[in-house]
DRENDO-1510 file (C-alpha; in Angstrom, 1 decimal, always signed):
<recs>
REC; n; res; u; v; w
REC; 1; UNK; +103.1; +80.3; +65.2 .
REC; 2; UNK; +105.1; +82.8; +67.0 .
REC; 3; UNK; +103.2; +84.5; +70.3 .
REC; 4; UNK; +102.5; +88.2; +69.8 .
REC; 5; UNK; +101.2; +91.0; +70.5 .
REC; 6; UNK; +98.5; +92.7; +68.8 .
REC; 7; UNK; +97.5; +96.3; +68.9 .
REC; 8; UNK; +93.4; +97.3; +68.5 .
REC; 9; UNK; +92.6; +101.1; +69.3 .
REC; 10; UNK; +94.9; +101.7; +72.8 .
REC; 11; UNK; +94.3; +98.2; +73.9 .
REC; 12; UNK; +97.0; +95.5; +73.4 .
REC; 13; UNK; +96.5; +91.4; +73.3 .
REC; 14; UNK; +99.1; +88.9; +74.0 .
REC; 15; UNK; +97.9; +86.1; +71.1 .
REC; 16; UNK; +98.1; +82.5; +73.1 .
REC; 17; UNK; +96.9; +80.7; +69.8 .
REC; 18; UNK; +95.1; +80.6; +66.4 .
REC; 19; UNK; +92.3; +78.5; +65.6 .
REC; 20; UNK; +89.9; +77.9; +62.6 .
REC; 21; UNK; +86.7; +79.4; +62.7 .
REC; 22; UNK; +85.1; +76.4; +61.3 .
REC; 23; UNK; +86.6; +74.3; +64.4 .
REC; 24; UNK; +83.0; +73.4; +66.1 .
REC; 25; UNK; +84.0; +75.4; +69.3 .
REC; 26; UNK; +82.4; +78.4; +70.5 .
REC; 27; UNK; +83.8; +81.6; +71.9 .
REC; 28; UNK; +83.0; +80.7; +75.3 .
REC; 29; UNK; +84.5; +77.4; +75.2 .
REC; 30; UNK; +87.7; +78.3; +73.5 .
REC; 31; UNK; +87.9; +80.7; +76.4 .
REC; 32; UNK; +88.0; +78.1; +78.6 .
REC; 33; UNK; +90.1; +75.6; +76.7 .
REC; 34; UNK; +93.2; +78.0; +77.7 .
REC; 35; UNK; +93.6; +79.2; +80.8 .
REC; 36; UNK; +94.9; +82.4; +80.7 .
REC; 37; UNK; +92.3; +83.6; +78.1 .
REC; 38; UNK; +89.7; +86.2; +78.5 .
REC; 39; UNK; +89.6; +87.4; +74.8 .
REC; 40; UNK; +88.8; +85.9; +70.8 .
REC; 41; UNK; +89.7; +88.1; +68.2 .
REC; 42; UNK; +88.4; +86.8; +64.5 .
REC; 43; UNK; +90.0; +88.5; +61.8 .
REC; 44; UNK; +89.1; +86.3; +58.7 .
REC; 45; UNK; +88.6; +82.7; +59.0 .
REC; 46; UNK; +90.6; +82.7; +62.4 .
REC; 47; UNK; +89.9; +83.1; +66.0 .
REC; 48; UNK; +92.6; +84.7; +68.4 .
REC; 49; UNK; +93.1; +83.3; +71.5 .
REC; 50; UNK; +94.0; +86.3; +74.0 .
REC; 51; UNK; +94.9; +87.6; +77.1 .
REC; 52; UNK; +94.2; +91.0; +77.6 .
REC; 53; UNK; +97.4; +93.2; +78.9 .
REC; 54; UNK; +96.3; +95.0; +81.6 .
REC; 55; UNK; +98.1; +99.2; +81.6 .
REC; 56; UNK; +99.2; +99.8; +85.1 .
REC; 57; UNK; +100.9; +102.8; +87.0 .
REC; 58; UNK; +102.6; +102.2; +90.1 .
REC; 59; UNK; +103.0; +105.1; +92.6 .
REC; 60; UNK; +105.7; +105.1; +95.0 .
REC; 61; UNK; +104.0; +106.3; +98.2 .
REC; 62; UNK; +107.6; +106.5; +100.0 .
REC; 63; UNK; +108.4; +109.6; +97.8 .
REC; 64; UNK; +105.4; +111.1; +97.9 .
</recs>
């Protein structure tokens, strides 16, 4: 699988992996099981591994 980027509502995800629902891990521990994680989507019988993209605005305080 490609990595991607997935849209829900006006947050984005950066998918790190897929992985069967049925895999005997939990949530938690998938989590943990890659390190830049901090999010599962399901959508079916897969989980998501995410990472969260974090919106920032920068200000230039020089121009202010």
């Amino acid at each position: 699988m490609n990595n991607k980027l997935v849209s829900i509502g006006d947050d984005r995800y950066y998918i790190l992996g897929t992985i069967k629902v049925d895999c005997g891990f939990d949530t938690e521990k998938l989590k943990s099981m890659w390190g830049l994680s901090d999010t599962i989507l399901r959508n079916g019988d897969e989980y998501f591994i995410c990472m969260k993209i974090i919106d920032v605005e920068f200000i230039d305080k020089e121009n202010e």
